[in-house]
C-alpha positions as CSV (number, residue, x, y, z in Angstrom):
1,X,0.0,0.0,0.0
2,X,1.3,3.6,-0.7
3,X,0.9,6.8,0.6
4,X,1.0,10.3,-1.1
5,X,0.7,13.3,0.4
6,X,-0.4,16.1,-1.8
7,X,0.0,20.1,-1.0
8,X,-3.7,21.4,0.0
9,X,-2.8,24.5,-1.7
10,X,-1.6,23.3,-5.0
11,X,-1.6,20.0,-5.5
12,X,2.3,19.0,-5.5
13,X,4.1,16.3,-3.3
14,X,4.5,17.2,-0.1
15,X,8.2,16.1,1.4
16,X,9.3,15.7,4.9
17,X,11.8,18.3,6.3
18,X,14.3,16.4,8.8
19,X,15.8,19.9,10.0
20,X,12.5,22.0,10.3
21,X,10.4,18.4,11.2
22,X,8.0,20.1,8.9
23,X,6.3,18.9,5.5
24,X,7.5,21.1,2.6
25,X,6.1,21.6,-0.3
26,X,8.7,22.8,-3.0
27,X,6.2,24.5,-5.8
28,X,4.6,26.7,-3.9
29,X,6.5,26.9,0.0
30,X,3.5,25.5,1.8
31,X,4.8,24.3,5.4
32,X,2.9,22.1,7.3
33,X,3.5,20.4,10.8
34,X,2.7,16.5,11.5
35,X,-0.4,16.8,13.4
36,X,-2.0,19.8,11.0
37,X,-1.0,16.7,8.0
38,X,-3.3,14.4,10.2
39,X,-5.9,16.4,11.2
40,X,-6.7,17.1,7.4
41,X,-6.0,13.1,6.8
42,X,-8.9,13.2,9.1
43,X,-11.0,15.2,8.0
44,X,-10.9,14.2,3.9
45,X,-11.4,10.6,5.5
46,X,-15.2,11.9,6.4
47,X,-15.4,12.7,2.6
48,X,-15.5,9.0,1.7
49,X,-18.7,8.3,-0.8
50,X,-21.4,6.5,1.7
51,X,-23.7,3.3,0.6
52,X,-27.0,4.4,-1.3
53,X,-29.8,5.6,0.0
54,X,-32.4,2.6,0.7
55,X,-35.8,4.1,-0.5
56,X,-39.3,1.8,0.7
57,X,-42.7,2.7,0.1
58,X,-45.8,0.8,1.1
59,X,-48.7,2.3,-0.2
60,X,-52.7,2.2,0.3
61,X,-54.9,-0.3,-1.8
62,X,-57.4,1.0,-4.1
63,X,-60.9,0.4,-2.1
64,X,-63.8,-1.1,-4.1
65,X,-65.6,2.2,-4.1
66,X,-62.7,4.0,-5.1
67,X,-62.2,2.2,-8.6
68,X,-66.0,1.3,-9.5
69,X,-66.2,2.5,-13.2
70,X,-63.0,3.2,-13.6
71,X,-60.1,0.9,-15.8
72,X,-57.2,1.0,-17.4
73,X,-56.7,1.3,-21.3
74,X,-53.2,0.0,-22.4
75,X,-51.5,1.3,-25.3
76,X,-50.8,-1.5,-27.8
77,X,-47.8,0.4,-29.6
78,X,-45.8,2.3,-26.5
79,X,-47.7,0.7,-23.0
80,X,-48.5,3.3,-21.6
81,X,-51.2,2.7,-19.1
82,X,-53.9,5.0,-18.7
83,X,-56.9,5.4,-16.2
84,X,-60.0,6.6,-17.4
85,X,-64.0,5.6,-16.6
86,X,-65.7,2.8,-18.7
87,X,-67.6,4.5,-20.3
88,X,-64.7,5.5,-22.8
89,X,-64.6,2.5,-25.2
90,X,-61.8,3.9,-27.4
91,X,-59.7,6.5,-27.2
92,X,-56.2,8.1,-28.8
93,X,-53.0,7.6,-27.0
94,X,-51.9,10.9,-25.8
95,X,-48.0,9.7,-25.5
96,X,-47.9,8.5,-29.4
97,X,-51.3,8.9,-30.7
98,X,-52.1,5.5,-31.5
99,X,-55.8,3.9,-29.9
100,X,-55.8,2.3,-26.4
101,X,-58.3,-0.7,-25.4
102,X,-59.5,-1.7,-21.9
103,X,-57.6,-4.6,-20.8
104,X,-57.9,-4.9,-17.0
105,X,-58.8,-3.0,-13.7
106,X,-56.4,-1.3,-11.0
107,X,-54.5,-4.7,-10.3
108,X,-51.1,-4.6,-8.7
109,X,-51.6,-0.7,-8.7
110,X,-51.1,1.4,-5.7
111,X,-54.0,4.0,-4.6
112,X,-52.1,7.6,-4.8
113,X,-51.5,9.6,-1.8
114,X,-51.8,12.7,-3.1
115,X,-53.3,14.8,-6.1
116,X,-52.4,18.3,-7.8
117,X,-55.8,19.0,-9.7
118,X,-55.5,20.9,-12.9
119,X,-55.6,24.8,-12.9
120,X,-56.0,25.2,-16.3
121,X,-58.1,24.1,-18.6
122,X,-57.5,23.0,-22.8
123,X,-58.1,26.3,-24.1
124,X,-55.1,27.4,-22.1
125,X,-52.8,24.6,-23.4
126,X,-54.2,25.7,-27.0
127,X,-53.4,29.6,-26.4
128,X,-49.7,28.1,-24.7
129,X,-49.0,25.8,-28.0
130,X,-49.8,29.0,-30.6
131,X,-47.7,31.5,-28.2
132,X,-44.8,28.5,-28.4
133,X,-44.7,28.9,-32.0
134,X,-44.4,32.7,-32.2
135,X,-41.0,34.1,-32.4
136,X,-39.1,30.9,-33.7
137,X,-37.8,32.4,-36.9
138,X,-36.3,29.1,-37.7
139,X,-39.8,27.5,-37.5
140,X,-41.6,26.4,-41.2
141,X,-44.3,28.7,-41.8
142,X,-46.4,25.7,-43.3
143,X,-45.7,23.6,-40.0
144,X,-47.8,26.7,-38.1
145,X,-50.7,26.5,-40.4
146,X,-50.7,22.4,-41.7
147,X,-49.7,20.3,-38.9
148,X,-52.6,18.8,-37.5
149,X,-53.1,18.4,-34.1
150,X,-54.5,15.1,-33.5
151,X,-54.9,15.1,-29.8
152,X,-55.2,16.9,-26.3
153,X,-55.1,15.1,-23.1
154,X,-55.6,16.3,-20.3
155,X,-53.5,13.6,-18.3
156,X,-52.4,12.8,-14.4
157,X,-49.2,11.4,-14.8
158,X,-48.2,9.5,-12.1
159,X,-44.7,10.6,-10.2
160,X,-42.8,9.8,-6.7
161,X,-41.9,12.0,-4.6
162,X,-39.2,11.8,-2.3
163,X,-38.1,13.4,1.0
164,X,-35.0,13.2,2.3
165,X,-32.3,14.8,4.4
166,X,-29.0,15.4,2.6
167,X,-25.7,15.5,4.8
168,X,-22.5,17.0,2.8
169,X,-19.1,18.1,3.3
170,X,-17.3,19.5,0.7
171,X,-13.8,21.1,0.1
172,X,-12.5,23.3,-2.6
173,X,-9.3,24.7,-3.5
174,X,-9.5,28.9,-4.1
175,X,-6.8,31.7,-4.7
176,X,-7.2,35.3,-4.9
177,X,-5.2,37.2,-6.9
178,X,-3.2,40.7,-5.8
179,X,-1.2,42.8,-9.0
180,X,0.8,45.8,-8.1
181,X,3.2,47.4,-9.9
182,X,6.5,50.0,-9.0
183,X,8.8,51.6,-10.7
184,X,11.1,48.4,-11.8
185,X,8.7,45.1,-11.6
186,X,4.9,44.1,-12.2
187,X,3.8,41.9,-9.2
188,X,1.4,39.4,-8.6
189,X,0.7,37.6,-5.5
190,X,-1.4,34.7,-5.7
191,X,-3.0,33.2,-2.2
192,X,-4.3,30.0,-1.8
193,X,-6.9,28.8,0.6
194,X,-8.3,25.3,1.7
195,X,-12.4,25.7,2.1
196,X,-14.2,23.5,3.6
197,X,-18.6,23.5,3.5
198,X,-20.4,21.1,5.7
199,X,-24.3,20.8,6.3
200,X,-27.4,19.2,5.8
201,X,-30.4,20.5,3.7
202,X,-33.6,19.4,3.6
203,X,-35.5,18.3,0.4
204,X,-39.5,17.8,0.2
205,X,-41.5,16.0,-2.8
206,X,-38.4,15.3,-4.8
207,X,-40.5,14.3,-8.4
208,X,-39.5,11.4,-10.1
209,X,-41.6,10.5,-13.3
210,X,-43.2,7.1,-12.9
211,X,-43.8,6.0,-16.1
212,X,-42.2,4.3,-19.0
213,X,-44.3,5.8,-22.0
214,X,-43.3,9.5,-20.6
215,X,-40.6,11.2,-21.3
216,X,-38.4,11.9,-18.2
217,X,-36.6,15.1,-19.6
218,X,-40.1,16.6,-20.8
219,X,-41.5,15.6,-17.5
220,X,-38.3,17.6,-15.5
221,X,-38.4,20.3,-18.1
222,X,-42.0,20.9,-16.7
223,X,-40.9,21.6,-13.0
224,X,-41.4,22.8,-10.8
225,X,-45.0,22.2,-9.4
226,X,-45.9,24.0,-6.3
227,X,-45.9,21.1,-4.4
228,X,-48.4,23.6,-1.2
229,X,-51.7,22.7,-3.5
230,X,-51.3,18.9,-3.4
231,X,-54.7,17.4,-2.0
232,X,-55.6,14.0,-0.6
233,X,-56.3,11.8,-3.6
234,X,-59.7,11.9,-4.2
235,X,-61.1,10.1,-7.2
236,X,-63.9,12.5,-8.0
237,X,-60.2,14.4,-9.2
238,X,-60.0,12.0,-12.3
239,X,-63.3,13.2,-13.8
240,X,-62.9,14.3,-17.3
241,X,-59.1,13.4,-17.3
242,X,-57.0,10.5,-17.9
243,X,-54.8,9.1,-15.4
244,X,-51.8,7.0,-16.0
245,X,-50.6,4.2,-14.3
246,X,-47.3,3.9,-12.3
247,X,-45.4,1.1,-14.3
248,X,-41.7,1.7,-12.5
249,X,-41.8,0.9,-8.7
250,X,-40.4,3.0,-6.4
251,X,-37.0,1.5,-5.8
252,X,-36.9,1.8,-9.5
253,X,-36.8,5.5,-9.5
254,X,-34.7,5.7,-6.5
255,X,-31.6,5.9,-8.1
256,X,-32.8,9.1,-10.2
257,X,-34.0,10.9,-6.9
258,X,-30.8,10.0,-4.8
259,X,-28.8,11.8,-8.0
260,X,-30.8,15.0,-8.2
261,X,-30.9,15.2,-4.2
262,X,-26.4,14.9,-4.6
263,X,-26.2,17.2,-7.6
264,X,-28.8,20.4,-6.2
265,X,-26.3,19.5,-2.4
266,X,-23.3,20.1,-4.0
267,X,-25.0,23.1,-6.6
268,X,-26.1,25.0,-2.9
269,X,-22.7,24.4,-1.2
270,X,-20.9,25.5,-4.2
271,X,-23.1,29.5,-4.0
272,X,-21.7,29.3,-0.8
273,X,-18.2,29.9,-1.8
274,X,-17.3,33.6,-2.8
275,X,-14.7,36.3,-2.9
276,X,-11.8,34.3,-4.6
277,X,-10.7,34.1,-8.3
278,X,-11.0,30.4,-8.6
279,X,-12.7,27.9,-7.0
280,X,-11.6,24.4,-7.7
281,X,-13.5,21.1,-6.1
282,X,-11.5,18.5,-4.2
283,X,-13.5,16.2,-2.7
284,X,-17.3,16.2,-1.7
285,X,-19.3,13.7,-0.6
286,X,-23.8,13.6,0.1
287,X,-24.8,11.2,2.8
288,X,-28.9,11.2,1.8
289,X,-31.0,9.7,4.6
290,X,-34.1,8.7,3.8
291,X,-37.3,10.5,5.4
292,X,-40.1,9.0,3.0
293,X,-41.8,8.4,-0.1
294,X,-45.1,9.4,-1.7
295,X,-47.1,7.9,-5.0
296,X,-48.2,11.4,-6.4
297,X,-50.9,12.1,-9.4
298,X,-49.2,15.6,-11.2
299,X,-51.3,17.4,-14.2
300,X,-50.1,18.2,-17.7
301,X,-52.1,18.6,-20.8
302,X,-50.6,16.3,-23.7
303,X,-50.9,17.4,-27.1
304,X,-49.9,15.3,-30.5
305,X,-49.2,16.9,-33.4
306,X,-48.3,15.7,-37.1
307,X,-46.2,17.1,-39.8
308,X,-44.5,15.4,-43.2
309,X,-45.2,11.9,-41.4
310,X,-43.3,13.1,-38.1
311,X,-44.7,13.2,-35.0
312,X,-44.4,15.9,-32.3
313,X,-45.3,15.8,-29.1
314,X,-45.8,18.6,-26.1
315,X,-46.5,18.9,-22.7
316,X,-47.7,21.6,-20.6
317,X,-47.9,22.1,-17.0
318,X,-51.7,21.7,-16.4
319,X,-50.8,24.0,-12.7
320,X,-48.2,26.3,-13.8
321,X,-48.5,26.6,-17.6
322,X,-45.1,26.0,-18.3
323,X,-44.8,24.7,-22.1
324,X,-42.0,22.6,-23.2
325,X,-42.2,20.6,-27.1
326,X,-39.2,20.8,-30.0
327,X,-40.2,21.7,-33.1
328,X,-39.0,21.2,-37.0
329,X,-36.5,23.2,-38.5
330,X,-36.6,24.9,-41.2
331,X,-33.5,24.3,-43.5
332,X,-33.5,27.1,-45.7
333,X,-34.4,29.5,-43.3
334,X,-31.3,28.5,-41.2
335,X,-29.1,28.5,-44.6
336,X,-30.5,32.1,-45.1
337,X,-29.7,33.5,-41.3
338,X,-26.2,31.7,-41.8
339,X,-25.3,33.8,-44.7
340,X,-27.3,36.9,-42.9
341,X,-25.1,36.7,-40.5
342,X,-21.9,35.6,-42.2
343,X,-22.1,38.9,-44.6
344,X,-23.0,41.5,-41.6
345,X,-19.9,39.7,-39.5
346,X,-17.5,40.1,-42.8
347,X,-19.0,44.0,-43.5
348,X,-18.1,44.7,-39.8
349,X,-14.6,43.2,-40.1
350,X,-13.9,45.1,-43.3
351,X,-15.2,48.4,-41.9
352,X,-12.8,48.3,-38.8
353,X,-9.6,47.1,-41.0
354,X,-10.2,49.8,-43.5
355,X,-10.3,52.2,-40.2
356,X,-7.2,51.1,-39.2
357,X,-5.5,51.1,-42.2
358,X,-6.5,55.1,-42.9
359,X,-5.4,56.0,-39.1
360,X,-1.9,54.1,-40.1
């Protein structure tokens, strides 16, 4: 087994100093005594990456009451699952458009714990798609006008949400930089400092997505939902709306919740670090403990669109508003605002070489 000992300051070997009994650095004349060397030993020891997170959830069965006239239609091309009454014998899929049949009731599904009921209604997700095409001067004007919209869903897609406590110790490697100058020489005096950031934050109703026929990205793209107007799941809330079905447990998801929980820690411990020239990580580590997990029913309003035999599909936040969806490009329009561009960039560089040559 070997042992290295690096400068904290800049990263060189650190050597042992028989006359001073000191650790030396010779790159940058950092001095250190034995027990300072251990103490830090110590303390990057606690940065050390800890097991996973264990997430369980055990959730409530769907009563009788609860799911009389209401099943699940199954989408024969994508599977999504989706929850509507009975009475809708056929129906488009909102996730790729193509029909969904009944195929079975609410078995091996898990009644939600909670519910965000929509705030906004179709018209709004029609007014949001219009306003999402204005302004994209690299849109086709036929795609505006031809595309046909095949569908709008008004959908409850099913999400976990997480809570946890997030323990992290970080340390990071700054300078600040000092320039003076006198009548011989320039100066520049660079300062190095060891910081170190250690706390825990709390996170509440961290979303994961739930299902395999959605789009995680879109779904995170839509965030965040003000989590203060969930209700107790009701589901009276379903009326008029399709609800899909969790097909990714909660363990599943786990994973995905554990890595946004780390990445926001170590994003808020970072702010936290100012007044230097550079800040450079060293080590970090996220200790997330678990506090609890809860099956969630979120709104967005789906809507399918067709152009030239391609498909495009948005979502909007059925609480917020927010309205995510790509869109085609036009080629010849980007051709066009290349060589826009291009020619104003070359006019601007000939004016200002044409200036200088007349001043020389």
């Amino acid at each position: 087994m070997q042992q290295e000992y690096k400068c904290p300051n800049c990263g060189a070997p650190l050597e042992f100093q028989a006359g001073t009994q000191e650790m030396t650095c010779e790159h940058c004349g950092t001095v250190m005594d034995i027990a300072a060397l251990q103490c830090m030993d110590e303390e990057t020891a606690a940065f050390q990456e800890p097991d996973a997170a264990q997430w369980e959830y055990e959730g409530a069965q769907w009563e009788d009451a609860d799911t009389q006239g209401m099943s699940v239609y199954t989408c024969n091309s994508c599977g999504g699952e989706i929850v509507g009454d009975e009475t809708m014998g056929a129906a488009t899929c909102p996730f790729c458009g193509s029909p969904v049949v009944l195929t079975s009731k609410f078995s091996g599904a898990l009644r939600p714990d909670i519910v965000i009921p929509f705030k906004l209604d179709r018209a709004k997700a029609l007014d949001s798609l219009q306003n999402h095409y204005a302004k994209k001067k690299l849109l086709p004007r036929e795609f505006k006008d031809r595309n046909h919209l095949e569908e709008v869903k008004g959908v409850y897609v099913p999400f976990w949400l997480f809570s946890a406590d997030a323990n992290g110790r970080f340390e990071y490697r700054a300078t600040r930089i000092r320039r003076w100058s006198d009548a011989r020489f320039h100066y520049t005096e660079t300062s190095f400092f060891r910081v170190i950031r250690g706390g825990t934050l709390g996170f509440d109703a961290v979303p994961v997505d739930g299902s395999k026929s959605i789009d995680n990205t879109m779904m995170e793209s839509l965030e965040p939902f003000n989590m203060s107007e969930t209700q107790e799941f009701q589901p009276a809330y379903l009326a008029g709306f399709c609800a899909n079905k969790y097909d990714v447990e909660a363990q599943e998801c786990a994973p995905r919740a554990n890595e946004r929980i780390k990445n926001t820690t170590a994003g808020e411990f970072r702010k936290t670090v100012q007044g230097y020239h550079s800040v450079q990580p060293v080590n970090g580590s996220v200790n997330v403990r678990c506090e609890g997990v809860r099956y969630a029913l979120l709104p967005v309003w789906m809507l399918g669109s067709t152009w030239q035999g391609k498909s495009f599909t948005f979502s909007m936040n059925g609480q917020t508003g927010k309205f995510v969806g790509d869109l085609p490009l036009d080629k010849k329009a980007r051709t066009s605002w290349f060589f826009k561009i291009f020619g104003i960039t070359a006019a601007a560089l000939l004016a200002i070489t044409q200036v200088v040559i007349f001043f020389l």
